[in-house]
C-alpha positions in Angstrom: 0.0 0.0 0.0 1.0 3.7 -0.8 1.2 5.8 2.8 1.6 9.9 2.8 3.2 11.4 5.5 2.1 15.1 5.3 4.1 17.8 7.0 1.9 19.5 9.7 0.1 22.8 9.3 -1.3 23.5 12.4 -0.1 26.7 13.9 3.1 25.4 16.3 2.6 21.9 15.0 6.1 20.5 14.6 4.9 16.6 15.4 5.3 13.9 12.2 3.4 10.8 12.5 6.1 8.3 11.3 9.4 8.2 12.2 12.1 7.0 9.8 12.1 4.0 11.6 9.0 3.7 11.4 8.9 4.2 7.7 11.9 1.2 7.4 9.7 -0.9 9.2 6.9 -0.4 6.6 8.8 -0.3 3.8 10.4 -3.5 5.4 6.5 -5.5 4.7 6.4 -3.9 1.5 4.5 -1.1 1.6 5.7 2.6 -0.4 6.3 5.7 1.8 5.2 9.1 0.5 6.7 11.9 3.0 6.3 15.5 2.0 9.3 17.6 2.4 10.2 18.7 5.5 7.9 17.2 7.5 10.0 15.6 10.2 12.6 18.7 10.3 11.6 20.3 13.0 12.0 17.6 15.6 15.3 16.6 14.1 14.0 14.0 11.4 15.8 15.1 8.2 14.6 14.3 4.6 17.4 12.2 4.2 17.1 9.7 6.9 13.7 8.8 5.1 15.4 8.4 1.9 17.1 6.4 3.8 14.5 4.4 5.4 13.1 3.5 1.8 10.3 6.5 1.4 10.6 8.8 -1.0 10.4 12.5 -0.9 7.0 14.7 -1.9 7.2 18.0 -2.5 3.8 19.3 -2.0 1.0 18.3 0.3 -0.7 17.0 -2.5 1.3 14.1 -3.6 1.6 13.1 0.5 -2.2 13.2 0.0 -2.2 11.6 -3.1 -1.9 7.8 -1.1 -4.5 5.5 0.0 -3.7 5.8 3.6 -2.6 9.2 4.9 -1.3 9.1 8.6 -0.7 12.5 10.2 -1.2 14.0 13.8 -3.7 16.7 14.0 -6.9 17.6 12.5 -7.5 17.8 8.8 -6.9 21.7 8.0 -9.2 23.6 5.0 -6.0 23.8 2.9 -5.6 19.7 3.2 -9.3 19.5 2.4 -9.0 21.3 -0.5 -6.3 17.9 -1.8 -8.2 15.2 -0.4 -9.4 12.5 -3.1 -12.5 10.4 -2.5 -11.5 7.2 -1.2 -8.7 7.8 0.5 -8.3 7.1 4.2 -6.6 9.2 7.0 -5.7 8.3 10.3 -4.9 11.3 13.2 -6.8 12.7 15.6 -10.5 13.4 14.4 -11.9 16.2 16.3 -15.1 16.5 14.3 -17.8 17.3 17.0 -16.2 20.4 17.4 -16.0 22.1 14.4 -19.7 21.6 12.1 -17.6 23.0 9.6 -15.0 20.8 9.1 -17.4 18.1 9.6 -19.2 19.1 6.9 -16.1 19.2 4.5 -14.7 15.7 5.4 -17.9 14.4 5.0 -17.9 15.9 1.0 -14.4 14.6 0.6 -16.2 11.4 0.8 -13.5 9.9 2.5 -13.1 7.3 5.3 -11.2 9.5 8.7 -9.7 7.2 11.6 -9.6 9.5 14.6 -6.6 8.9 17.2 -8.6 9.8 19.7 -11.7 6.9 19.7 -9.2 4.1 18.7 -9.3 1.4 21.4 -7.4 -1.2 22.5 -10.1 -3.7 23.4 -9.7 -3.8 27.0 -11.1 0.1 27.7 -8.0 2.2 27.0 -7.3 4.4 24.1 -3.5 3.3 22.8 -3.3 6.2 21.1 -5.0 9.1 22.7 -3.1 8.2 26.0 0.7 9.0 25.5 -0.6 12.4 24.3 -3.0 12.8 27.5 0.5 12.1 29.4 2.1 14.0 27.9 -0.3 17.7 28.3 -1.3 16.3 32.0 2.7 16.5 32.9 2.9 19.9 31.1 -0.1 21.4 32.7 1.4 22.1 36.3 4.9 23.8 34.5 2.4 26.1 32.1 0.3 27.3 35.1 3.7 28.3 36.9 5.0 30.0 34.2 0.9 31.5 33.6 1.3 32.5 37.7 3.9 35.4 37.1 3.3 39.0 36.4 4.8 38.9 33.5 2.0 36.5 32.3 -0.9 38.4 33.7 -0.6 35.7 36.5 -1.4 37.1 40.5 2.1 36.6 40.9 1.6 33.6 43.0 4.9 31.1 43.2 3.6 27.5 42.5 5.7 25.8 45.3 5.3 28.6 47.5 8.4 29.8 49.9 9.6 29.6 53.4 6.4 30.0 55.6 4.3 31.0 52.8 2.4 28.7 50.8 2.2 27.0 47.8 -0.2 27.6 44.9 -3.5 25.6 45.5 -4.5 23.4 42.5 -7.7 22.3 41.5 -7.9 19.2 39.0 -11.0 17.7 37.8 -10.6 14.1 36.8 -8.2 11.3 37.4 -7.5 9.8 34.0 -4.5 10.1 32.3 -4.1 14.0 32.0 -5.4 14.3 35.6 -3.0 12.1 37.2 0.0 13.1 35.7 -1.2 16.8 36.1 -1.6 15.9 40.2 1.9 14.1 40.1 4.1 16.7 38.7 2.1 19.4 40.7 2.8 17.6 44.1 6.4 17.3 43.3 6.6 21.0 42.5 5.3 21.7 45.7 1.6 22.6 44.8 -1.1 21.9 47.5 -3.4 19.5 44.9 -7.3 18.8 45.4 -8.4 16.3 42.8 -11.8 16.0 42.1 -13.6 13.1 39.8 -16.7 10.8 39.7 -14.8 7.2 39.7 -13.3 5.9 43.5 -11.5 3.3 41.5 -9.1 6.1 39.7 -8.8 8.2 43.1 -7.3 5.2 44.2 -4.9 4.6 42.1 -3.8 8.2 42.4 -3.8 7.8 46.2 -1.7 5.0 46.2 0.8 6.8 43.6 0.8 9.9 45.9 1.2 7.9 49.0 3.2 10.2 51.5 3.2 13.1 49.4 2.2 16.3 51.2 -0.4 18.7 50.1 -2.9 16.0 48.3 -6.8 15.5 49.0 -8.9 13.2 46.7 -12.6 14.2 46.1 -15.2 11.8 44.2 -17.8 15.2 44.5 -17.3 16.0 41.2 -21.2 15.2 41.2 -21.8 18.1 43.8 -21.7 21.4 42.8 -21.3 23.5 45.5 -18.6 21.3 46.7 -16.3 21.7 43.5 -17.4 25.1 43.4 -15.8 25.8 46.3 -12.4 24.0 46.1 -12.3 26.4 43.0 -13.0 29.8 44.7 -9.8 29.3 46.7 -7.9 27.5 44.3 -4.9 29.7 42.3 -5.0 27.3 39.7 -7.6 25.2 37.9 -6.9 22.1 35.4 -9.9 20.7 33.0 -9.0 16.8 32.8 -12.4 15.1 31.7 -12.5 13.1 28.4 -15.6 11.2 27.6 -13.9 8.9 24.6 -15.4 10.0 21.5 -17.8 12.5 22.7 -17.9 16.1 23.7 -16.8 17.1 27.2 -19.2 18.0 30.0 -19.9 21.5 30.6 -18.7 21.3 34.6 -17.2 24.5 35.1 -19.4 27.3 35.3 -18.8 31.2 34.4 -19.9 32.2 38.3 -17.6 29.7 39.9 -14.7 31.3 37.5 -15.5 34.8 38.5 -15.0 33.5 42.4 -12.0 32.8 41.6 -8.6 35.6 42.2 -8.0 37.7 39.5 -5.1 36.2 38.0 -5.9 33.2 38.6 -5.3 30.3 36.0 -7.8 27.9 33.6 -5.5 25.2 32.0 -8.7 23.5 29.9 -6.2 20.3 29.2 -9.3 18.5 27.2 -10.4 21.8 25.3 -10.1 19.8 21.4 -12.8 17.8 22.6 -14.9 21.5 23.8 -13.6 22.1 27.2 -14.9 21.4 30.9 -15.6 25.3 31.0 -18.9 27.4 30.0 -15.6 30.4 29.2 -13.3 28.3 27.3 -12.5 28.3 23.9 -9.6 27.2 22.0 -6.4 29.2 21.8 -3.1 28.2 19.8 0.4 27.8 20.7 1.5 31.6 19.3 -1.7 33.4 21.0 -2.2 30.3 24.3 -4.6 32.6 26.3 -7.4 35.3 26.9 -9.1 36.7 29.9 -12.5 35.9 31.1 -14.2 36.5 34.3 -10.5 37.7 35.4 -8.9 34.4 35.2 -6.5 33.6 32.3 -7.6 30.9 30.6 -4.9 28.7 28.7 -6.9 26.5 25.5 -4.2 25.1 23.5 -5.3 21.9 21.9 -2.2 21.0 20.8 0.0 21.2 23.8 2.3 18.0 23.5 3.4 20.3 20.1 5.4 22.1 22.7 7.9 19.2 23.4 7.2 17.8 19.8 10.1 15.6 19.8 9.1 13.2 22.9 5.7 13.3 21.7 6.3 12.7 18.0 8.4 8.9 19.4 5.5 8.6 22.1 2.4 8.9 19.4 4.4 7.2 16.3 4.9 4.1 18.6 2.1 3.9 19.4 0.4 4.3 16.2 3.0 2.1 14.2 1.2 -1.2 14.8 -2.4 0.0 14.1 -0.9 1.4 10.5 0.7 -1.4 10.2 -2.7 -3.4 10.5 -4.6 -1.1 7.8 -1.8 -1.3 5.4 -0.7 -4.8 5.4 -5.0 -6.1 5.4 -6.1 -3.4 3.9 -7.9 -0.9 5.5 -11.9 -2.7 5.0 -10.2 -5.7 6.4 -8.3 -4.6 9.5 -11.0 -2.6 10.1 -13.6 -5.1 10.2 -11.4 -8.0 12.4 -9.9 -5.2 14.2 -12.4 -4.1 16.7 -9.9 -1.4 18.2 -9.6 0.2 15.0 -13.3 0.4 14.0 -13.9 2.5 17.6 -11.9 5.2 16.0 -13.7 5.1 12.4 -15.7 8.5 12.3 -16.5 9.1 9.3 -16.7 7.2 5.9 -17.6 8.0 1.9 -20.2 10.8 3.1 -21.6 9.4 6.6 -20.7 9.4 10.1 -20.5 5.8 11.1 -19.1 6.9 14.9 -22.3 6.7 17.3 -21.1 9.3 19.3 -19.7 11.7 17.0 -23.5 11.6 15.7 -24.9 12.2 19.0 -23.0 15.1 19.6 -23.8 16.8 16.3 -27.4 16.0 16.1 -27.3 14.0 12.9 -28.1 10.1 12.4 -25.1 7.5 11.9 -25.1 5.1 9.7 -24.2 1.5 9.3 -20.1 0.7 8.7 -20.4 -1.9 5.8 
């Protein structure tokens, strides 16, 4: 099978979804790799070590396009859309509920989209979505310091405090992947940490990984309003960490429990690609990350693992290496009817949304995979 590797256009996108080794390995099973120049640059992956590897070189977007299968990392952008061929299938994260928009023009692409984000692994987890979750739940804690400072528009509040004064309080609701690595590297920067989510069994897990740490409480009222509303009128920092797999975000985070809140104070909306735990966010990008509301910066980058694109470019293309490997060496229909994993993460195909809850969220019906 012929694969395009498109370079990235998203603004401060510098990920690539294959690796040269990668590529070798495909290349290896027989398959042709179409990069487009420059695409692995910027996080040190020159042209010529894919030469090397056995792809060969595009030099437009269109002829990376131009493949069957098209893996990238982020959303389809308009210009991409513009060089889409009917048929054709690309796998990266989706992001469809979001945007009616782009929905609307990958459905008259009439092509089939394999969202990163939906892809399971059989057992519950999302293989793909997760290293990338990791990833922004380890950055969030070292963007809010940095958003804390004066020079930000913080309150000027020092995350691990000083002496006798102290520390930044942190407010993180949920416990999944973002959320426990967000409460991790707070803790061991010396934040107090209050962790709110609905599930016992993940607040365990967290407990027992923060065992003997200072400055943690677990909280399972993210049911209870008041409660959560609370925690974040005193709290100098506040982290969205809710993914519902394949489906918008809930709304939990309301505009009058934001203008409770310090001016100064700091909304890190981790989950904001799938639209945010807050009734104030909206998405930001990595050259303008935040805006004002209610007096609390909010920070809605969808992209953040972009901003240590080298770890996350191995992390993802690791992860994503065996699932392309599945569609190109079957065929996409066939791995993606014996591949149960891989269907989960099938949003759209030739004109329809086949993802149950991508069609729940927009309001339209979905319709039957094959």
């Amino acid at each position: 099978m012929r694969i395009g590797v498109p370079r990235e256009r998203k603004d401060g996108e510098c990920r690539v979804a294959l690796t040269p080794d990668g590529a070798r390995s495909l290349v290896a099973a027989g398959h042709q790799i179409v990069v487009e120049r420059g695409a692995g640059e910027r996080v040190g992956f020159s042209d010529a070590a894919y030469v090397a590897a056995g792809a060969r070189i595009a030099a437009d977007a269109a002829s990376a396009f131009d493949c069957p299968l098209v893996v990238k990392v982020k959303e389809l952008q308009r210009d991409e859309i513009a060089v889409l061929k009917p048929a054709t299938t690309v796998m990266g994260f989706a992001q469809l509920a979001r945007d009616r928009e782009l929905l609307d023009a990958v459905l008259a692409a009439r092509i089939g989209l394999i969202g990163y984000e939906a892809v399971g692994d059989g057992r519950g987890g999302l293989p793909l979505l997760a290293p990338m979750s990791r990833i922004a739940g380890r950055l969030a804690p070292l963007i809010a310091a940095s958003l804390l400072m004066n020079d930000s528009g913080g309150a000027g509040v020092l995350l691990p405090g000083v002496d006798a004064i102290a520390p930044a309080r942190i407010v993180i609701v949920g416990a999944g992947n973002v959320g426990s690595q967000a409460s991790q590297v707070a803790l061991a920067l010396g934040a107090s940490v209050t962790v709110f989510a609905r599930k016992p069994a993940r607040l365990g897990l967290l407990r027992a990984r923060c065992e003997g740490v200072a400055g943690e409480r677990l909280s399972t009222a993210l049911s209870d309003p008041q409660t959560l509303a609370a925690a974040i009128a005193e709290a100098d920092v506040l982290i969205g960490a809710v993914l519902e797999p394949g489906r918008l975000s809930p709304k939990l985070v309301s505009r009058a429990m934001l203008r409770a809140m310090r001016a100064g104070s700091v909304f890190i909306d981790v989950g904001i690609d799938h639209g945010g735990i807050g009734e104030t966010s909206r998405m930001t990008s990595i050259s303008a990350p935040t805006f004002v509301a209610e007096g609390v910066l909010h920070y809605g980058v969808a992209n953040m693992p972009a901003l240590v694109a080298r770890t996350a470019t191995l992390a993802l293309a690791q992860a994503a290496l065996p699932c392309v490997h599945r569609l190109a060496d079957r065929g996409v229909a066939a791995a993606l009817r014996s591949d149960a994993g891989l269907r989960a993460g099938l949003q759209v195909w030739d004109g329809a949304i086949v993802h149950p809850g991508l069609a729940a969220d927009v309001g339209l019906l979905v319709a039957p995979w094959q």
